[in-house]
Wavefront OBJ file of the C-alpha trace (Angstrom):
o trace
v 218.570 107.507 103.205
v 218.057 109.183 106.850
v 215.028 110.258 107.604
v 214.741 114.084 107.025
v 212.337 114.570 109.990
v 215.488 114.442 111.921
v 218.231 116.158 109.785
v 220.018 119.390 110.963
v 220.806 120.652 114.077
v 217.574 121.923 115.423
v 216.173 118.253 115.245
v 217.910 115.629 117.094
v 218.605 111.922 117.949
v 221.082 112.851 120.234
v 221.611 115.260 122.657
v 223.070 117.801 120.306
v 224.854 119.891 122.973
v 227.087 121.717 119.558
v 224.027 123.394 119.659
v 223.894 124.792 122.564
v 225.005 128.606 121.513
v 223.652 130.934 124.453
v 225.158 131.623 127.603
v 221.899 132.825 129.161
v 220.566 129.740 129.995
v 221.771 126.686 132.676
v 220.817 123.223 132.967
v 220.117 121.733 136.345
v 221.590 118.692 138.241
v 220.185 120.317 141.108
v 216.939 121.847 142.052
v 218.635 125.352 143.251
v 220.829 126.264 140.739
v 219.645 128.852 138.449
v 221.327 131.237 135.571
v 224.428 132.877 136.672
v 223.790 136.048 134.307
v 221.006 137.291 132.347
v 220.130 140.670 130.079
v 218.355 143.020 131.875
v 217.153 144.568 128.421
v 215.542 140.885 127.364
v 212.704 138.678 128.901
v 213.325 136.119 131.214
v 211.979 132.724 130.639
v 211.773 130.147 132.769
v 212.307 126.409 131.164
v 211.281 123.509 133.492
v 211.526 120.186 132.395
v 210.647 117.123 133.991
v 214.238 115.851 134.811
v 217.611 117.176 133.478
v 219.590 113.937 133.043
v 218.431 112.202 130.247
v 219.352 112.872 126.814
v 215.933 113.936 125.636
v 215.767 116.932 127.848
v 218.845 118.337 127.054
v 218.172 118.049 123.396
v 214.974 120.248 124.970
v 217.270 122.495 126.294
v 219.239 122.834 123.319
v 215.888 123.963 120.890
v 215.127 126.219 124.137
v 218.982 128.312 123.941
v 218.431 128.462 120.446
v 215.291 129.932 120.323
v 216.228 132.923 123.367
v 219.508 133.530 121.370
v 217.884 134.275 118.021
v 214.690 135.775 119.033
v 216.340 137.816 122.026
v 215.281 135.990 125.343
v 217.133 135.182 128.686
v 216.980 131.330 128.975
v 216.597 129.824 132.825
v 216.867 125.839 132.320
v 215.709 124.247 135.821
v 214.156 121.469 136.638
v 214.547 118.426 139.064
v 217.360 115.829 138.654
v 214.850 112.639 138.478
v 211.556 112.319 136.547
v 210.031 111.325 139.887
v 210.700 114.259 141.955
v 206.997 115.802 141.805
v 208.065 117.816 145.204
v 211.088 119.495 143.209
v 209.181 120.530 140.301
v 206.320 121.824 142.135
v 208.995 123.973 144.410
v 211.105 125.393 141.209
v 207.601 126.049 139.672
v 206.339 128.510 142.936
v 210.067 130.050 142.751
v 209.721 131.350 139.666
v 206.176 132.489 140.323
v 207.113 134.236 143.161
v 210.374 136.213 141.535
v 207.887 136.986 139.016
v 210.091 135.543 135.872
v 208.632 136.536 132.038
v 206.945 133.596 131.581
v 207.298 129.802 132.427
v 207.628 126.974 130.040
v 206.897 123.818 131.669
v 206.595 119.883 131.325
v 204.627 119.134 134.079
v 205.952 115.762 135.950
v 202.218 115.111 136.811
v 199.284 116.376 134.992
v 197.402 116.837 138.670
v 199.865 118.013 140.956
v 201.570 121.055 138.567
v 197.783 122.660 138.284
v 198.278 124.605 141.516
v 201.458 126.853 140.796
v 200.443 126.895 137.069
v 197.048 128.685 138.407
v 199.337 130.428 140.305
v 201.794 131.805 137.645
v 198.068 132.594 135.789
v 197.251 135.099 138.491
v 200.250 137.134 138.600
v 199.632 137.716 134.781
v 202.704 135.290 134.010
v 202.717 133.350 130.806
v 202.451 129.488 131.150
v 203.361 127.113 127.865
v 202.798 123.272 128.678
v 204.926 121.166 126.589
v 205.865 117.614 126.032
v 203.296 116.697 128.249
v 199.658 117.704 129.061
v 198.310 119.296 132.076
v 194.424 118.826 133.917
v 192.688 122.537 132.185
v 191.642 124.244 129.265
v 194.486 125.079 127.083
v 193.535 128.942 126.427
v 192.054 129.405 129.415
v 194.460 127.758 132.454
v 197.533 127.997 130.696
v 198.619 129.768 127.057
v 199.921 126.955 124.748
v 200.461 123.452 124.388
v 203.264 122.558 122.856
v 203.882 118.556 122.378
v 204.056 115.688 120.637
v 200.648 113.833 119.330
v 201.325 111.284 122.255
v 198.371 109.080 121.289
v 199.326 108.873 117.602
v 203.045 108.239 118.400
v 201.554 104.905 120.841
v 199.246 104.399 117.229
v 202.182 104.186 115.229
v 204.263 102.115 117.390
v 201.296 99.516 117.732
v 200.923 99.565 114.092
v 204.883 99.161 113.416
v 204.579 96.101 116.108
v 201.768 94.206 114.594
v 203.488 94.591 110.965
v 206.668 93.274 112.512
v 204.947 90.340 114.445
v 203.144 90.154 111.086
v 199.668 90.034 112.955
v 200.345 87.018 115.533
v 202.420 86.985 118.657
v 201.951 87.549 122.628
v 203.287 91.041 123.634
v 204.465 92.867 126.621
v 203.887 96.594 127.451
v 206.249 97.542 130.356
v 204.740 100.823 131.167
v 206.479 104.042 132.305
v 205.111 105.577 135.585
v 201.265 106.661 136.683
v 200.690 110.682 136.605
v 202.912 110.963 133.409
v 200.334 112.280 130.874
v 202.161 111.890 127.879
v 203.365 108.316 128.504
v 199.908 107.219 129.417
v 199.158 108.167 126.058
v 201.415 106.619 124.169
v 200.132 103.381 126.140
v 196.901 103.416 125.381
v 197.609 104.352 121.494
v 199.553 101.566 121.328
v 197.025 99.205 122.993
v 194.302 100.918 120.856
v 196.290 99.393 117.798
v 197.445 96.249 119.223
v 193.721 94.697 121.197
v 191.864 95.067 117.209
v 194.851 92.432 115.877
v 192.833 89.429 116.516
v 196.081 87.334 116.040
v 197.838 89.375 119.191
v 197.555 88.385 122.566
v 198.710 91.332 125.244
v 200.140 88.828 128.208
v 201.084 92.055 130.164
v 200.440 96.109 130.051
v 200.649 96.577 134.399
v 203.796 96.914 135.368
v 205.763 100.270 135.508
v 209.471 100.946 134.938
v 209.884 103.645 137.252
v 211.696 107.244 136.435
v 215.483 105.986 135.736
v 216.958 103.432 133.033
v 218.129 101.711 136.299
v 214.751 100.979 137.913
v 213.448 100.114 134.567
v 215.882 97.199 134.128
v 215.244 95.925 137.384
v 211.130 95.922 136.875
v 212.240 94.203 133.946
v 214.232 91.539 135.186
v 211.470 91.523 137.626
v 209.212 90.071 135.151
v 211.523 87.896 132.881
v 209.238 84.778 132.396
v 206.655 87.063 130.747
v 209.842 88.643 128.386
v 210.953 85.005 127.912
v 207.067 84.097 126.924
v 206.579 87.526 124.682
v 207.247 87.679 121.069
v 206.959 91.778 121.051
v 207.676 94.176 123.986
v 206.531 97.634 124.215
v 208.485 100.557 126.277
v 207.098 104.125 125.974
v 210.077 106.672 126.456
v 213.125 106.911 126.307
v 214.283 105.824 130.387
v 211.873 102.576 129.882
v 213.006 101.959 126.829
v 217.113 101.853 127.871
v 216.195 100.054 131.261
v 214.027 96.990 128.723
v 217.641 96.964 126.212
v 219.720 96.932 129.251
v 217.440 94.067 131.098
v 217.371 92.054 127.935
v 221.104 91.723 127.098
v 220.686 90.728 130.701
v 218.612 87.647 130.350
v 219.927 86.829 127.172
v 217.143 88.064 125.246
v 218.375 91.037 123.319
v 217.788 90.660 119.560
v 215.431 87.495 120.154
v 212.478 89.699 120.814
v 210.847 92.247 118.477
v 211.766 95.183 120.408
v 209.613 98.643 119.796
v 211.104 101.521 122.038
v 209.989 105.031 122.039
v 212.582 107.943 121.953
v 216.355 107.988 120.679
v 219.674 108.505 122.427
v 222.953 107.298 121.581
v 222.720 103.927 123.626
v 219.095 103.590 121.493
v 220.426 103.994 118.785
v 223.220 101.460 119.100
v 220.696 98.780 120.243
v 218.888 100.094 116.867
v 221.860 99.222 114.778
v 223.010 96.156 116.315
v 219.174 94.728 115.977
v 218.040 94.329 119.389
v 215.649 97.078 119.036
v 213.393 96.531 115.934
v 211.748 100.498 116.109
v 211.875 103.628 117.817
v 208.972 106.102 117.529
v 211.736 108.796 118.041
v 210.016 113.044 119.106
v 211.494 116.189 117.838
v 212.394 117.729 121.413
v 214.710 120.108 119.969
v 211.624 121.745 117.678
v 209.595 121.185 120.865
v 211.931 123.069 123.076
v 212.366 125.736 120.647
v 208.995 126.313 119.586
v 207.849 126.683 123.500
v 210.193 129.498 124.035
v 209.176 130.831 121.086
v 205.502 130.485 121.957
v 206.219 131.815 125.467
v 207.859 134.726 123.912
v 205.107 136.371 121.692
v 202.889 135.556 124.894
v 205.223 138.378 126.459
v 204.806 140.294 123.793
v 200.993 140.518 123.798
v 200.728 138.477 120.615
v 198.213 136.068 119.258
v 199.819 132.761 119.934
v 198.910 129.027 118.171
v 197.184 127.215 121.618
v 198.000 124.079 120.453
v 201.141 122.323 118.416
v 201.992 119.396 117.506
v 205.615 118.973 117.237
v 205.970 115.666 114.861
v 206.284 112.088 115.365
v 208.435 109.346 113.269
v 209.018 105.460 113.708
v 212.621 104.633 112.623
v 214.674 101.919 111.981
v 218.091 100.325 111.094
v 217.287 100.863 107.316
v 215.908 104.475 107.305
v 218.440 106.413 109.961
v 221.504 105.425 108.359
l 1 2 3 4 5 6 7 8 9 10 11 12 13 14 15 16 17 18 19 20 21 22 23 24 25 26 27 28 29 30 31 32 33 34 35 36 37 38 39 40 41 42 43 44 45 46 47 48 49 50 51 52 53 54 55 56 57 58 59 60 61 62 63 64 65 66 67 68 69 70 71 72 73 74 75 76 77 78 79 80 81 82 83 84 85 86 87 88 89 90 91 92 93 94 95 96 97 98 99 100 101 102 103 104 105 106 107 108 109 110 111 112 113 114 115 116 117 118 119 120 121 122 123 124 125 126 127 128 129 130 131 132 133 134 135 136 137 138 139 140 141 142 143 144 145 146 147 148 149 150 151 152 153 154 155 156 157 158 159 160 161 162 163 164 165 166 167 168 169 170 171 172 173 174 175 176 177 178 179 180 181 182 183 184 185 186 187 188 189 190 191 192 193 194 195 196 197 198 199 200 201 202 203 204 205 206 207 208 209 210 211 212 213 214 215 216 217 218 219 220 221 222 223 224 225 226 227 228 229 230 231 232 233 234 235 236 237 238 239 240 241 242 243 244 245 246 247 248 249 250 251 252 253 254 255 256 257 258 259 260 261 262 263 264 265 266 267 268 269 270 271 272 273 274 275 276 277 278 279 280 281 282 283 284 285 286 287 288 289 290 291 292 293 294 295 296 297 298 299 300 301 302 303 304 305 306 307 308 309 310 311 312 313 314 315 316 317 318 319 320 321 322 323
């Protein structure tokens, strides 16, 4: 049976670009494009993710257009073409600060370096929702929501999910994703939190990083093939770590040999899901996430009492339970 936490359209394994049904909102390949046209009689609201290539955030984007066209919002989708572009963000941030947009829904690239222009939306009186992943402040009181993923508990469940598939002996690898990313970090140290009280588990590595792209995650993992060849479980945290491991292990050989947990789902996940060489993906609901932001962002406008914090929903799937 597939697992209901991701039927319909408004949840997603893939990038579900069918439901993308507003024309008020553009994604960016480039850090100065912007919306074309907008309704003067609706709020504007600003949707800045951390990168616009990979499937997650257009499945982001897709929960984002769905929420301005039913609930009456102009939808501007911005945001920097590679996760690791902390300059672009930071830039589309101020822009939208200084043209004075409705309100801003952001996933800040570092949880540091986005605290400036967020304290600056603050004092021009412009709504700020954090989602996917968390900002330095006091949610409340340096920014209006936070909107996300239980990061920690997602790492939990993949550390549990490895230790029932190594059934409680093994060495394991942890290829991590890049320093700065909140919501990664997270997911590392739940995992770790699980994975150091097996007594039977030995953790052989947990300090390398994959970088912001599939591509320089394949090549930090080639980089450290003895210690893939010497693992019995590997660890990736999102969804760009988790492609560059698959792609590095059918590489070296080594792709359905190793008990693979991966965190996030796109199509070429999900194929490496079905053809065994990933064991487990602890797979997010960005399209919920994306929607529930605007949403969020949107009452904010409004004057409205607004939920500070949500958690958006975490699931670990595999071969047997998404087809």
């Amino acid at each position: 049976m597939k697992n209901s936490f991701f039927l319909a359209c408004g949840l997603s394994l893939v990038a579900l670009a069918g439901c993308n049904n507003t024309t008020t909102s553009t994604a960016s390949n480039s850090p100065d494009s912007s919306a074309s046209t907008t309704d003067s009689s609706k709020p504007t609201i600003a949707v800045i993710p951390k990168g616009t290539t990979h499937a997650y955030w257009k499945s982001v984007q897709a929960g984002a257009n769905k929420a301005g066209a039913e609930l009456g919002a102009n939808i501007v989708f911005k945001g920097p073409v590679q996760e690791s572009d902390r300059a672009a963000q930071i830039k589309i941030m101020e822009q939208f600060v200084t043209e004075g947009t409705g309100a801003i829904v952001l996933a800040p690239l570092d949880d540091a370096a986005l605290v400036k222009p967020v304290r600056e939306a603050k004092a021009k009186k412009i709504p700020v929702v954090i989602f996917d992943s968390a900002l330095k402040g006091k949610v409340g009181t340096d920014f209006t929501a936070f909107v996300a993923t239980n990061n920690f508990e997602g790492g939990v469940l993949a550390g549990k999910k490895m230790v029932e598939l190594l059934k409680g002996k093994g060495k394991v690898v942890m290829l991590r994703y890049q320093e700065g990313s909140a919501s990664t970090n997270e997911r590392e140290e739940g995992f770790l939190s699980v994975i150091k009280k097996a007594s039977g588990i030995n953790v052989i590595s947990d300090n390398r990083y994959s970088g912001a792209t599939a591509g320089e995650g394949k090549d930090a993992a080639l980089n450290m093939v003895d210690k893939l060849k010497e693992a019995d479980g590997i660890y990736t945290p999102n969804e760009s770590s988790s492609l560059g491991m698959l792609l590095a292990l059918r590489q070296a050989g080594l792709a359905g040999k190793k008990i693979f947990v991966g965190f996030d789902s796109s199509t070429p996940l999900l194929e490496g899901l079905n053809k065994g060489e990933i064991n487990a993906l602890v797979a997010q609901n960005p399209t919920k996430m994306g929607y529930e932001s605007v949403k969020t962002a949107l009452a904010a406008i409004k004057g409205e009492k607004v939920e500070e914090t949500q958690d958006t929903g975490v699931a670990v799937i595999t071969k047997e339970n998404v087809n």
